[in-house]
N, C-alpha and C positions, 0 to 999 in steps of 0.2 A: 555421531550421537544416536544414530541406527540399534545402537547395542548397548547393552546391561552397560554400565559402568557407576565408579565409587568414586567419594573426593573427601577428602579429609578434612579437620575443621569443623566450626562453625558456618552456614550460611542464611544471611539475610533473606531475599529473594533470589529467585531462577527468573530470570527476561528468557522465554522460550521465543526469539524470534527468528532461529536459524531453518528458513524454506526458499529456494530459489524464488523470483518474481518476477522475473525477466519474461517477455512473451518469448522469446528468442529458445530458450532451456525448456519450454514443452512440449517440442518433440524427441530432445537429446538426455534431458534427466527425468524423463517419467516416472520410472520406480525409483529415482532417488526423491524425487518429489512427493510422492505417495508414503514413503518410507518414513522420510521428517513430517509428515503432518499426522502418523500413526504411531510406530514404533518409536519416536523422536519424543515425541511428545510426552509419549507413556511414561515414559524410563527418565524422563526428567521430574513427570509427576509424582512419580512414585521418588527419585530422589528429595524431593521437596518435601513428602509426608516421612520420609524417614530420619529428616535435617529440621524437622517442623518448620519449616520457611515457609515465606509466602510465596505464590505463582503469578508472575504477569505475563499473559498470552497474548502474541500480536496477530489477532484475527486483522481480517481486510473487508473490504467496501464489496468484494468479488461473493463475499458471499448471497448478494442481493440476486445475483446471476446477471441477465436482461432487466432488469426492475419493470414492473409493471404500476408503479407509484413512485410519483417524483413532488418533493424530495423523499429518500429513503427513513423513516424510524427505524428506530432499536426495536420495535414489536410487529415488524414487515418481518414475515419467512421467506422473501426474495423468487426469483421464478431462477433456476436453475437449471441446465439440460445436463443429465446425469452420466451422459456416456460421451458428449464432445470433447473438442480438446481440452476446451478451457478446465475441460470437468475434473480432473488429476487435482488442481490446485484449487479450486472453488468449495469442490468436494472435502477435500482434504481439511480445509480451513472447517469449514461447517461440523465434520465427524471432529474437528479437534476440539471445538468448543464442548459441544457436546461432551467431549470426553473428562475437562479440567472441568465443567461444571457437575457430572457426575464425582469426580475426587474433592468437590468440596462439599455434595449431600451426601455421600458416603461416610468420607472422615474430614469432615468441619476443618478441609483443606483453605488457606486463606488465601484466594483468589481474584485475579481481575483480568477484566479480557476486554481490550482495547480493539475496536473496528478502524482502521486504517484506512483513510481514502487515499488518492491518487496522490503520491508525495514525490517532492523533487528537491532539489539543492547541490550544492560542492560536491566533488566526487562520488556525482553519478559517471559509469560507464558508457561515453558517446554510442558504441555498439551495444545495449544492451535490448533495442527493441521498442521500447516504451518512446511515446510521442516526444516529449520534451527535450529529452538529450539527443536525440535523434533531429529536432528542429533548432536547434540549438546549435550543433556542429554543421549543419547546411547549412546555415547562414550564414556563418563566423567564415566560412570557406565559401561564402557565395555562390554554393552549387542551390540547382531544385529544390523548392520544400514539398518534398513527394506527401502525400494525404491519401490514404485508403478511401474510396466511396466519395463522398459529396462535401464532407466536412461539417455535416449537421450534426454530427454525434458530439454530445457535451460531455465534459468532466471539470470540476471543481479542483483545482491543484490548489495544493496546501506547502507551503515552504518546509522544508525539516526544522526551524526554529522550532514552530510550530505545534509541530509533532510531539517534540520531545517537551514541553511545555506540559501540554495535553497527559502525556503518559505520568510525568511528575507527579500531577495534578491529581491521577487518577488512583496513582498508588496510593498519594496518601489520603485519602478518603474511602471509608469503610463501603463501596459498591462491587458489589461480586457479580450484577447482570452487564452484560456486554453494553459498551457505550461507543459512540461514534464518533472519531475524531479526525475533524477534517475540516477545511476552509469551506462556506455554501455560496461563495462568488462562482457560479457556475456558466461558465463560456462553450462554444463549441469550438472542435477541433480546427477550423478553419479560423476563429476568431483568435485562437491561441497561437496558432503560426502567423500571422499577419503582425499581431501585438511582439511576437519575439522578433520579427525580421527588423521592424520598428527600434525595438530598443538596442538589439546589435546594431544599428544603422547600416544596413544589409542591402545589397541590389540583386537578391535568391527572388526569382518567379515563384507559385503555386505550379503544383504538377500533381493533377490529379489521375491518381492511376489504381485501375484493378476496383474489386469487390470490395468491402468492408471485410474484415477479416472474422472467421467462423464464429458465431456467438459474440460476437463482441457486444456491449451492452450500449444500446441507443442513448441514455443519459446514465447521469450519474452525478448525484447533490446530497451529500448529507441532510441530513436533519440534524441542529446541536443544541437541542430545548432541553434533551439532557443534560451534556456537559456544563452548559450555563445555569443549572438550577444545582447540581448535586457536587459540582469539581467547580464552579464559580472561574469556568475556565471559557475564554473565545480565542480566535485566533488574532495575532495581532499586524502580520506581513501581509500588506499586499499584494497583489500578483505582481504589478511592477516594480516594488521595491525586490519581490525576492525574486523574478526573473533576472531583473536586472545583474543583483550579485551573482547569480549562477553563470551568465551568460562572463561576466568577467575572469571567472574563475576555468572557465572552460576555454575564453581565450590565452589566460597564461598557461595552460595545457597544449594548446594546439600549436601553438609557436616553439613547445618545446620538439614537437615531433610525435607523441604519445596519442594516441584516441581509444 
C-alpha cells in the first residue's frame, strides 16, 4: 500500500489501519513502518478524494509519547522523543493525522480519526511483544511472568469488542477531530500480570528482569468525556470478563502446538 494504486467501483469508506504495532517489528520494519504512516496513508487519501468516500484513520494512544498529564485528552499534544525507537511509529501516527486532517481542510475530505489505546482479544500473536499475549502464554504454560522494570508502569486495556463498538460509533457521527477510544480502568503492569495469572489459574512466579524498555510511557489512561458526549459511546467489557475470553482462546491455541 506503499505505492500509487487504483480500484474499481464504487467505495464507501477506506479503514486506513494497516501499520505494524508490535514492539517486536521496530527494529526489523522501520522503513516499512515509516512508509505506511506516510506514503500509505497518502495514496489511500488521495484514493478516497478521487472515490469521494469517507476516511477512517486509526491513530494510537502512542501519540501522547511519555504523557506528562494523566488521563490523556484529545486537546494534550503529548511529550514525544522525536528520534528514539519508539519515534518510527509514534512519529508516524502523529504526521498521519496531521496529514488526513489537512485532506479534509483542503478538499472537504469526510474524515475521522480514532486514538486507539492499548487493545487486546482472540488472535493476538503470543510472540508479538506487547505485555498481554505475552502474559497470557506464561501462564497458560506456567513458565515466569517476565516484567520490564518494577511494574509501576500503568495501561488501561480495552477488549477488541470494544474497540470496534467505538469506531462504529465514530463513523457514524459527523466528528472529524480526533477522539479517544479506549477503556480508563487503568492498572499497572504488575497488577495486570497478577489478575491474568489469577484468572488462568496459573502457578507462573513474577520475574522481574532488565530496564524498562527505551521511552516506554510511565502511564497511560484515556480520557472518554469525548466519546460519551459526541458518539454516546463507553466501553462495556471488563478487564476480567475480556481477559478471561482471551485467555481461553489462547489456551485452545496452545494445546494445538501453534504460539
Amino acid at each position: 500500500m506503499s505505492e500509487p494504486f487504483k480500484i474499481g467501483g464504487n467505495i464507501d469508506y477506506i479503514y486506513d489501519f494497516a501499520c505494524p504495532a508490535s514492539p517486536t517489528k521496530l527494529d526489523i520494519l522501520r522503513m516499512q513502518i515509516l512508509a505506511a504512516g506516510c506514503f500509505g496513508t497518502y495514496y489511500l487519501l488521495e484514493l478516497a478524494r478521487s472515490k469521494k468516500a469517507g476516511f477512517v484513520f486509526a491513530s494510537s494512544s502512542e501519540v501522547y509519547g511519555d504523557p506528562l498529564e494523566n488521563p490523556q485528552r484529545e486537546d494534550y499534544w503529548g511529550n514525544v522523543n522525536t528520534t528514539g525507537k519508539r519515534s518510527i511509529y509514534d512519529e508516524g501516527k502523529r504526521f498521519s493525522e496531521s496529514m488526513v486532517t489537512a485532506f479534509h481542510k483542503e478538499y472537504g475530505l469526510d474524515i475521522r480519526i480514532v486514538r486507539i489505546f492499548n487493545t487486546y482479544g482472540e488472535r493476538m500473536q503470543a510472540d508479538d511483544g506487547r505485555a498481554i499475549p505475552t502474559f497470557i502464554s506464561q501462564a497458560i504454560l506456567n513458565e515466569k511472568i517476565t516484567i520490564f522494570g518494577d511494574g509501576s508502569h500503568t495501561r488501561s486495556p480495552q477488549y477488541i469488542s470494544d474497540l470496534v463498538g467505538g469506531i462504529l460509533a465514530l463513523v457514524d457521527n459527523a466528528v472529524v477531530e480526533p477522539v479517544n477510544i479506549g477503556n480508563p480502568i487503568e492498572m499497572t503492569i504488575l497488577e495486570l500480570a497478577l489478575l491474568i495469572v489469577k484468572l488462568a489459574d496459573s502457578k507462573s512466579e513474577i520475574a522481574f528482569t532488565g530496564a524498562d524498555p527505551e521511552d516506554d510511557p510511565k502511564v497511560r489512561k484515556p480520557d472518554i468525556t469525548k466519546a460519551k458526549i459526541l458518539l454516546n459511546w463507553s466501553p462495556n467489557v471488563t478487564p476480567e470478563e475480556g481477559l478471561s475470553k482471551t485467555i481461553q482462546w489462547f489456551k485452545t491455541k496452545l494445546t494445538t502446538g501453534t504460539r
